[in-house]
C-alpha positions in Angstrom: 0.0 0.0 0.0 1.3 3.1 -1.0 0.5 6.4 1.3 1.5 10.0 -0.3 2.1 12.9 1.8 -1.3 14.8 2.8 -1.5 17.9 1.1 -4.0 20.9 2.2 -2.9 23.6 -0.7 0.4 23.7 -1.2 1.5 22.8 2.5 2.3 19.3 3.7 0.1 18.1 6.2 2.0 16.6 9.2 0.0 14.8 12.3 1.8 13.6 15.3 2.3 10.1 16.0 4.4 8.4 17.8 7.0 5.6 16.6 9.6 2.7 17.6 12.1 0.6 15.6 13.5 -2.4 16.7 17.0 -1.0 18.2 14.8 0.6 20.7 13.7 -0.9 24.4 10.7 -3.1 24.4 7.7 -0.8 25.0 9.5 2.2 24.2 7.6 4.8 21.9 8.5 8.1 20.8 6.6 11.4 19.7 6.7 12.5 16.2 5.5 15.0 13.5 4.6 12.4 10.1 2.9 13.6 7.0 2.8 9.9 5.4 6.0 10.1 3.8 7.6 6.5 3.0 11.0 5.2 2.7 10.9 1.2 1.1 7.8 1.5 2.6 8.6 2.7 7.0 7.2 5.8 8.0 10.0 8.9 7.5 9.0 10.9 10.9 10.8 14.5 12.2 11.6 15.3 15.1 11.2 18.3 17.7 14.1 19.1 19.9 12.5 18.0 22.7 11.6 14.3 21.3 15.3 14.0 19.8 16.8 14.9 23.2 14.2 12.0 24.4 15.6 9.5 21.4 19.3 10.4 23.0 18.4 8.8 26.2 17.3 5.5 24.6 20.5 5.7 22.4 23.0 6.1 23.6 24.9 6.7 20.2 22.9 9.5 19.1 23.2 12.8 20.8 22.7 16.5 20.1 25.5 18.8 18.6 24.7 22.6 20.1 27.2 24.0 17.7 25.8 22.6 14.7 22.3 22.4 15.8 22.1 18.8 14.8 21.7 15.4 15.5 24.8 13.0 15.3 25.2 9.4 15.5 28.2 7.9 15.9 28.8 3.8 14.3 32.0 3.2 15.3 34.7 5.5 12.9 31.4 6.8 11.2 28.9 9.6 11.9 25.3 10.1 10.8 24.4 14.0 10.8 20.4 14.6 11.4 20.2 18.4 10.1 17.4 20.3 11.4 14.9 21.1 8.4 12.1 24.1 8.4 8.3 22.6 7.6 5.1 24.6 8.1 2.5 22.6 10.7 -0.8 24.8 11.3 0.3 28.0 9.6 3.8 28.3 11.7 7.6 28.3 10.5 8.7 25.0 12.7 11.9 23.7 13.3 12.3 19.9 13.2 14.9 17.0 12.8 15.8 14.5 10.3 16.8 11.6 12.6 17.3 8.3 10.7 15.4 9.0 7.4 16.5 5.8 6.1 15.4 3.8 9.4 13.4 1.5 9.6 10.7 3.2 11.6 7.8 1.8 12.6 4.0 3.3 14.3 4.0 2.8 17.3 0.6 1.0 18.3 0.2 1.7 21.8 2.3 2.4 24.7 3.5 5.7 26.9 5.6 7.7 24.4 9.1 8.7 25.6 8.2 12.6 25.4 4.8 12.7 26.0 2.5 15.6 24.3 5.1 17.7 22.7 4.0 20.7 21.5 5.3 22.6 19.1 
């Protein structure tokens, strides 16, 4: 099944939900802003600050880089960057973070998310 990002005039239309993978703790789920977009076919979510800095505290590898205002994972020699990108939810200018747009993300069904009701 193929979903397409939700359009309402020109703007993408992002919801919050809350995901997991399987690299995470049983039971753990965490808030984030989706608009439907797919990568081979896992949910691509973005991240607020506040749900990254959540994400850090499940992995350990992944932390926040105040200089660069971004996300960085560290895989041994290697680092992933997670740059911060500008989307527009409800009418507003947000900040938000790309963290593992090639994960394999998953909905979270039920469970306590991580950072519960972030607002924006």
């Amino acid at each position: 099944m193929q979903i397409s990002p939700t359009r309402s005039g020109t703007e993408l239309v992002f919801r919050r939900v809350y995901v997991t993978g399987d690299w995470l703790p049983d039971d753990f789920a965490i808030g984030a802003y989706w608009d439907g977009a797919l990568w081979n076919g896992f949910p691509v979510p973005l991240f607020s600050l506040e749900d990254g800095m959540a994400l850090c505290a499940a992995m350990p590898s992944l932390a926040f880089d105040e200089v660069a205002q971004v996300f960085r994972m560290e895989d041994g020699e290697d680092q992933l960057w997670c740059p911060q990108v500008a989307r527009v939810i409800d009418g507003r200018a947000v900040d938000l973070y790309l963290i593992g747009d090639s994960w394999c993300w998953q909905l979270a069904e039920a469970g306590e998310p991580a950072a519960a009701n972030s607002e924006i």
